[in-house]
MARKETOR-186272 format. One record per residue: x, y, z of N, C-alpha, C in turn; residue number from 1; chain. Coordinates in steps of 0.001 Angstrom, whole numbers, plus 500000, padded with zeros to 6 digits. Layout:
! residues N
      nu      nv      nw     cau     cav     caw      cu      cv      cw  voti  filo
       X       Y       Z       X       Y       Z       X       Y       Z   NUM     A
...
! end
This chain:
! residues 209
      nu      nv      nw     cau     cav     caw      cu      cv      cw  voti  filo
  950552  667068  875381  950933  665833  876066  949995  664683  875679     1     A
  948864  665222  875778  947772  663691  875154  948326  663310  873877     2     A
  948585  663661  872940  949331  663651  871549  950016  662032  872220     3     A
  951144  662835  872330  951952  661520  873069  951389  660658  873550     4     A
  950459  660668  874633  950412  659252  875089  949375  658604  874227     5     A
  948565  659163  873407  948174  658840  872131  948819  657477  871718     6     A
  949992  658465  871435  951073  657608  870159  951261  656454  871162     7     A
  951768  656668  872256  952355  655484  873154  951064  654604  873581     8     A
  949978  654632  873135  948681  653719  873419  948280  652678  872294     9     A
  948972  651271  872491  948427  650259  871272  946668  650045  871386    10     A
  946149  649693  870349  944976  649559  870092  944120  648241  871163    11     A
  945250  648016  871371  944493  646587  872573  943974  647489  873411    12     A
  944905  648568  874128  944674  649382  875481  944368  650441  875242    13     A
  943548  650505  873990  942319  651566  873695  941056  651680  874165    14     A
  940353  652841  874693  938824  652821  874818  938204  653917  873670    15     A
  937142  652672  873162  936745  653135  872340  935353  654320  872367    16     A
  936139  655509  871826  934925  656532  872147  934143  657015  871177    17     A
  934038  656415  870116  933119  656438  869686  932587  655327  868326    18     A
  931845  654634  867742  931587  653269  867167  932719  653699  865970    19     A
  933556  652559  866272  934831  652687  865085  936038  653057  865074    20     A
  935815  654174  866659  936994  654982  866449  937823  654926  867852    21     A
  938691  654414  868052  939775  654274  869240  940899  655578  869466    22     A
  940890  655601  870393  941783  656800  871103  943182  655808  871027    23     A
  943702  655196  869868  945012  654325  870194  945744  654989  868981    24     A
  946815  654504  868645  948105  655168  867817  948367  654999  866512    25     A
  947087  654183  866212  946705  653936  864717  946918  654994  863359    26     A
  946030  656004  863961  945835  657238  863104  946626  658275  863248    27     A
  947689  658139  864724  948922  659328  864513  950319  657969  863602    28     A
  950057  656593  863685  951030  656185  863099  950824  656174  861424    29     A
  949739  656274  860880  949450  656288  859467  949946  657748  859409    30     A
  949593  658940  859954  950769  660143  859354  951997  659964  859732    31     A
  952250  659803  860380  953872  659278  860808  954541  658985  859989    32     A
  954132  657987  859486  954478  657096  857940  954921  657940  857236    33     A
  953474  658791  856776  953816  659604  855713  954574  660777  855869    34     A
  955073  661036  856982  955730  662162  857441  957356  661159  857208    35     A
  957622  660528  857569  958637  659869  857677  959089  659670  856257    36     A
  958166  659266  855902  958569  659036  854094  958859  660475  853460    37     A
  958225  661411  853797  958465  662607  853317  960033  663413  853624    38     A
  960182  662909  854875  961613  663641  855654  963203  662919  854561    39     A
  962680  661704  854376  963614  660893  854302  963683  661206  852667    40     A
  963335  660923  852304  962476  661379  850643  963490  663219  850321    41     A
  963416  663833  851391  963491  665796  850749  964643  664954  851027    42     A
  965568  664295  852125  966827  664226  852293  967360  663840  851220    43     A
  967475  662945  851114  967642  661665  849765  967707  663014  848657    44     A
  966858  663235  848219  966514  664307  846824  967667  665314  846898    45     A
  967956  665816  848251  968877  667314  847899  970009  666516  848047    46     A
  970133  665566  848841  971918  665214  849082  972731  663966  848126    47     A
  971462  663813  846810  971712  662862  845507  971375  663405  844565    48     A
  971634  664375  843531  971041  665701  843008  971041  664795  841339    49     A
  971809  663412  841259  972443  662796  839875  971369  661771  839801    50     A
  971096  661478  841151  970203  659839  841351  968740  659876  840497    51     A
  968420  658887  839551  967233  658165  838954  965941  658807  840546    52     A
  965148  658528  840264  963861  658374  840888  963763  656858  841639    53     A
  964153  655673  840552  964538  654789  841328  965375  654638  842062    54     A
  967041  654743  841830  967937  654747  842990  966828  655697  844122    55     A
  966689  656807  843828  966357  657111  845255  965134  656520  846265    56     A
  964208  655626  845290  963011  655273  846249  964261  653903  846648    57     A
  965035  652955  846025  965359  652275  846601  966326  652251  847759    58     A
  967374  653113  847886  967568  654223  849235  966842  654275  850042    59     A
  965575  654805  849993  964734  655268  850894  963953  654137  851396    60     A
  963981  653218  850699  963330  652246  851335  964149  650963  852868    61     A
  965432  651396  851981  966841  651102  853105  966359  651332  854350    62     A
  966430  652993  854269  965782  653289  855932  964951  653282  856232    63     A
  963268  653482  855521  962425  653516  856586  962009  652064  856667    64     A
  962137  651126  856388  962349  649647  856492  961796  649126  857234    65     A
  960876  648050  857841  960250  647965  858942  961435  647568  860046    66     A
  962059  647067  859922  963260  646031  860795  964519  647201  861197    67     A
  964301  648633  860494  965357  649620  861020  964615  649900  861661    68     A
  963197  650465  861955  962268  651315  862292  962270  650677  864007    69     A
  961693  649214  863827  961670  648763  865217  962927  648274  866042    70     A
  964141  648329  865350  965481  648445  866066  965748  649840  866690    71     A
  965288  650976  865747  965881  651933  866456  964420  652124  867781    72     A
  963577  651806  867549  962401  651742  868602  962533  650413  869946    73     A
  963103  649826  869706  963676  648660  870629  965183  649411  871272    74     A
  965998  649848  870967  966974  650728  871482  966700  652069  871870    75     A
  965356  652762  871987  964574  654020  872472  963968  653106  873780    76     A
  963847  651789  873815  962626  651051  874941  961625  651254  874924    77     A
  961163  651933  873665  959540  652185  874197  959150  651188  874425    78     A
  959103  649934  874660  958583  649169  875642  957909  649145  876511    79     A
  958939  650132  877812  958709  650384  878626  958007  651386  879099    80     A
  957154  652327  877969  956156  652874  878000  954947  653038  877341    81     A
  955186  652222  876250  953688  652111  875555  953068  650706  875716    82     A
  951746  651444  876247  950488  650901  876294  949947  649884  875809    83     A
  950389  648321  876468  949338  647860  875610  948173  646606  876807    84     A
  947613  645790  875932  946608  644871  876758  946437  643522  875914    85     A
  947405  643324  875741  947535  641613  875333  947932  640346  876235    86     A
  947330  640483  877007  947469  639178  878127  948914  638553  877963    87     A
  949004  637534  878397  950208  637011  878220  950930  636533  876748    88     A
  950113  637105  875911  951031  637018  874589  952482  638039  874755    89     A
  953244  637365  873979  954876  637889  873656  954249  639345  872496    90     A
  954826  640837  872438  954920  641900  871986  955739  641279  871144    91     A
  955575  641652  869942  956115  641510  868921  956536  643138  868574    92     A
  957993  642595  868310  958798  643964  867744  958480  645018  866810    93     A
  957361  644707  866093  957166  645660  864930  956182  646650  865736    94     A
  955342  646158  866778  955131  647321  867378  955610  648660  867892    95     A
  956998  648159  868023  958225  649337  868433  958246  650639  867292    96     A
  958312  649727  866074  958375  650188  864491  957153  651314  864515    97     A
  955934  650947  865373  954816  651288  864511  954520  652582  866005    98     A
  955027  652432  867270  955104  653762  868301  956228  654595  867723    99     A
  957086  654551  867052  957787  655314  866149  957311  656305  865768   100     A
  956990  655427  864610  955945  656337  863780  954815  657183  863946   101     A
  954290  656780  865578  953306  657457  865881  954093  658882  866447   102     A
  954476  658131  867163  955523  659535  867814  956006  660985  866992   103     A
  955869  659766  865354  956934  661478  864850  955283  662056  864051   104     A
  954351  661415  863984  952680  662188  863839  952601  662626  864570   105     A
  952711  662630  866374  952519  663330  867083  953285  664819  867307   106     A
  954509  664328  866914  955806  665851  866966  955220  666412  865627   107     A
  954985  665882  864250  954428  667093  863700  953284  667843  864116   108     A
  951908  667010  864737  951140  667976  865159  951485  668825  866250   109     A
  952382  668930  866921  952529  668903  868010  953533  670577  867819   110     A
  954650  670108  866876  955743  671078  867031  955762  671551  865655   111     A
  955432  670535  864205  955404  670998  862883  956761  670229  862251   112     A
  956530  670507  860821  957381  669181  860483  958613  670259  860377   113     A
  959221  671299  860229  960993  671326  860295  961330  670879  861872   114     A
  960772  670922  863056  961189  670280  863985  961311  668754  864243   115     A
  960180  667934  863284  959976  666832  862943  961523  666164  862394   116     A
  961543  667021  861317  962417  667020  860574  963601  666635  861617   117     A
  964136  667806  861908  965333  667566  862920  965470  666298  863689   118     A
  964004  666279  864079  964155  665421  865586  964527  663652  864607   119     A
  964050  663279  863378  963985  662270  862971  965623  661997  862140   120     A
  965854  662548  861486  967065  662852  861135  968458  662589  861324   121     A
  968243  663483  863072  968851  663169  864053  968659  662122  864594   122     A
  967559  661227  864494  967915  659815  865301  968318  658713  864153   123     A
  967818  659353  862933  968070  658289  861851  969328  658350  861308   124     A
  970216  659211  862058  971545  659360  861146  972885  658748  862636   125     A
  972146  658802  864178  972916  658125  864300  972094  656576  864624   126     A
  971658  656169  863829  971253  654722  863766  972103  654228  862373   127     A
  972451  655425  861180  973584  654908  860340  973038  654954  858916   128     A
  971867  656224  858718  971419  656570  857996  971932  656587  856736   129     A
  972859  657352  856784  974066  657530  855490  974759  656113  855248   130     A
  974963  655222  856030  975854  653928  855903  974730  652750  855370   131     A
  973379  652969  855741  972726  652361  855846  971947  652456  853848   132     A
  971809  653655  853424  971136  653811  852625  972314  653189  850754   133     A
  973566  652761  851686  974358  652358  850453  974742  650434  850888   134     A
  973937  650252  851806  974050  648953  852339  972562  647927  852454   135     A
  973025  646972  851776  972065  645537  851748  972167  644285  852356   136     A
  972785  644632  853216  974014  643186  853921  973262  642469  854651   137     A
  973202  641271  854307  972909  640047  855130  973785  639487  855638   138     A
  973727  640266  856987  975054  639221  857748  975305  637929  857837   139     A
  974389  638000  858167  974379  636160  858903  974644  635368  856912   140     A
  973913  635619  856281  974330  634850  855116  975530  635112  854502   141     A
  976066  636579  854524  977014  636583  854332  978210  635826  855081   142     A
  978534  635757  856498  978716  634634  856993  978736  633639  856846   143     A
  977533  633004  857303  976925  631447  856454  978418  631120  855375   144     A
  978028  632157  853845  978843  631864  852927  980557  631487  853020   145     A
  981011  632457  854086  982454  632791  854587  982895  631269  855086   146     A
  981467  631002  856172  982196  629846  857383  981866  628530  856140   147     A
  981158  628403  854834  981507  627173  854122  982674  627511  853640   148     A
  982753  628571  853054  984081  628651  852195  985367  628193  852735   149     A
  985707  628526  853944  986058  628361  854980  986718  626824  855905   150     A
  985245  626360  855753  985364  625051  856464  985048  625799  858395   151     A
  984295  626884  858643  984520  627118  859640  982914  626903  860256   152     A
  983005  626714  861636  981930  626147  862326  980990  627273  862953   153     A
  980106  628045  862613  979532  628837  863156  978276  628325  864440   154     A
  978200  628979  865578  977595  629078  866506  976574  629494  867188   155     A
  975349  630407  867339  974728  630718  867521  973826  630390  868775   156     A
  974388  631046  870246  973739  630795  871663  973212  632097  872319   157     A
  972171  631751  872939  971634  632695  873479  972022  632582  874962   158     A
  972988  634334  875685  972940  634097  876676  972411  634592  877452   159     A
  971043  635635  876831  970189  635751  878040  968890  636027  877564   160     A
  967706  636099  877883  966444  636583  877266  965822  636830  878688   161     A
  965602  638000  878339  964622  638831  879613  963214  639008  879477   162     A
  962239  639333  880087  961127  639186  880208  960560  640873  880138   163     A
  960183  641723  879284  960181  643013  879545  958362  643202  880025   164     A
  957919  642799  881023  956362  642359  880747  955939  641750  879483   165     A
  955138  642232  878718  954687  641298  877202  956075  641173  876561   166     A
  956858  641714  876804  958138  642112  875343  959493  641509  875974   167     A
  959734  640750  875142  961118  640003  875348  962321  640638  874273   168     A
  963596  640240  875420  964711  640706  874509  965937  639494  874276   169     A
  966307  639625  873643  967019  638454  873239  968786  639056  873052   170     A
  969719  638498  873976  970818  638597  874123  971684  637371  873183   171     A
  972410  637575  872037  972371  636657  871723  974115  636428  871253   172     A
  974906  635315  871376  976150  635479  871154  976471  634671  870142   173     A
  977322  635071  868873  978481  634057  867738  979289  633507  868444   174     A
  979330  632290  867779  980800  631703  867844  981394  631157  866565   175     A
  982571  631434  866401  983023  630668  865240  984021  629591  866200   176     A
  984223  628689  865524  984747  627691  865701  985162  627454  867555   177     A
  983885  627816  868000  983926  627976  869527  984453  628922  869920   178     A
  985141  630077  869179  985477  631262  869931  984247  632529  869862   179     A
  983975  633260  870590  983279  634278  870711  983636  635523  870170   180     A
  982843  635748  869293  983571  636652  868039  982235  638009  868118   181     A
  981062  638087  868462  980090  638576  868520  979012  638422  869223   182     A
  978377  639671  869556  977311  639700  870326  976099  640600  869603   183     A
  974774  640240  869880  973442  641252  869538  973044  641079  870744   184     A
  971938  642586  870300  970544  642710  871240  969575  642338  870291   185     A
  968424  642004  870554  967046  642498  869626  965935  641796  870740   186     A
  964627  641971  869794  963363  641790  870161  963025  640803  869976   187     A
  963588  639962  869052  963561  638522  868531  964888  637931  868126   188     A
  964825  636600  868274  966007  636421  867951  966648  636099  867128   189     A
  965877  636334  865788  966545  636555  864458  967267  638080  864416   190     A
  966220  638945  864848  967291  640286  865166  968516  640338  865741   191     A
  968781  639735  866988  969605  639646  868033  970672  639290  867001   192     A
  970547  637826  866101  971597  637110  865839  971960  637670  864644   193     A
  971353  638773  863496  971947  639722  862709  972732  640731  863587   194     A
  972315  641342  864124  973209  642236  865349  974445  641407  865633   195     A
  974162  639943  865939  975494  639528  866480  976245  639186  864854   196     A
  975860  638709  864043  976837  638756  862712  977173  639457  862258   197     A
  976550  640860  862948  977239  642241  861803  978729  642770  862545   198     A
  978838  642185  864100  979938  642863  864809  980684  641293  864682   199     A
  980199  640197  863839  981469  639599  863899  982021  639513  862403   200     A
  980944  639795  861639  981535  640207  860301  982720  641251  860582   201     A
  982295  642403  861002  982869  643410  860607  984785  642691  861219   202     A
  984670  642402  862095  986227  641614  862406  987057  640774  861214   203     A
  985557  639978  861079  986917  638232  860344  986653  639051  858679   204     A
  985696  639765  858274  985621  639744  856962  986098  641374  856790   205     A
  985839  641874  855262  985958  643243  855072  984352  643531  854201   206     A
  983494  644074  854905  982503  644519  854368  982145  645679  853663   207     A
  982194  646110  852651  981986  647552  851627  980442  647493  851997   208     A
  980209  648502  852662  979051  648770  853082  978509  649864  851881   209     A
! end
């Protein structure tokens, strides 16, 4: 169990026990990393048996991505349980990214990496793992491009932002030509408003993901 709350302890809301060295999530998120890169990496290798070395690091870089990492960690909430001590500064999302990672250092020491394995896998495949690793899409620009081509008026309002203690979330809605065509969540609201262009892409346009 300390493992865990390890991982769930940012370095602000560390005590330091000994000169240098913090009891925070630093050093289970640097294996994490490399555990993560490794999981994703054996996948990639057995289930592309034709693929270059490059296609596959560029794949792999698809998912472990910083901006997938702290979406699927912003839709887990760890938020709402890891540790931190930054006064009234705003949490920035990549922290989500980086209790992730600690988390899956902690499940390998913890349980060993074929359980690792599973447990990451399984969250990375329904976050869209497979859809994700043949996709580069910039919504919103892709958009952008559509509504000149177009002549159409794109929108971008926020209708709610919550206060999660340090960590804010950003509710954020499309409009094309004043109709409401899409909605996001995120941590920021450049996230939010890719979230909201990818569910209004997927309507007005046809995206080959």
């Amino acid at each position: 169990m300390a493992l865990y709350e390890t991982a769930l302890r940012h370095a602000s809301a560390a005590d330091e026990i000994k000169p240098g060295v913090k009891n925070s999530n630093e050093r289970l998120e640097f294996l994490g990393d490399a555990i993560l890169d490794s999981i994703v990496a054996h996948y990639l290798f057995t289930k592309y048996p034709s693929l270059t070395e490059g296609e596959l690091t560029k794949m792999k870089s698809k998912v472990v991505r910083r901006d997938n990492l702290n979406a699927i960690g912003f839709e887990l909430k760890l938020y709402e349980v890891l540790k931190v001590n930054i006064g009234n500064q705003e949490m920035h999302e990549s922290l989500m990214g980086n209790a992730l990672e600690a988390l899956f250092g902690a499940m390998f020491l913890d349980q060993g990496y074929k359980t690792t394995r599973e447990v990451a896998l399984k969250l990375l495949k329904e976050h869209g793992l497979d859809e994700r690793v043949h996709s580069d899409v910039d919504y919103k620009s892709k958009l952008h491009e559509w509504s000149q081509k177009h002549r159409r008026t794109l929108q971008y309002s926020v209708l709610n932002q919550k206060n999660n203690g340090p960590y804010m979330e950003y509710h954020i809605q499309l409009e094309i030509d004043g109709e409401p065509v899409g909605q996001g969540k995120g941590g920021s609201k450049k996230a939010a408003e890719q979230m909201a262009a990818k569910e209004a892409a997927q309507k007005v346009l046809i995206v080959n993901e």
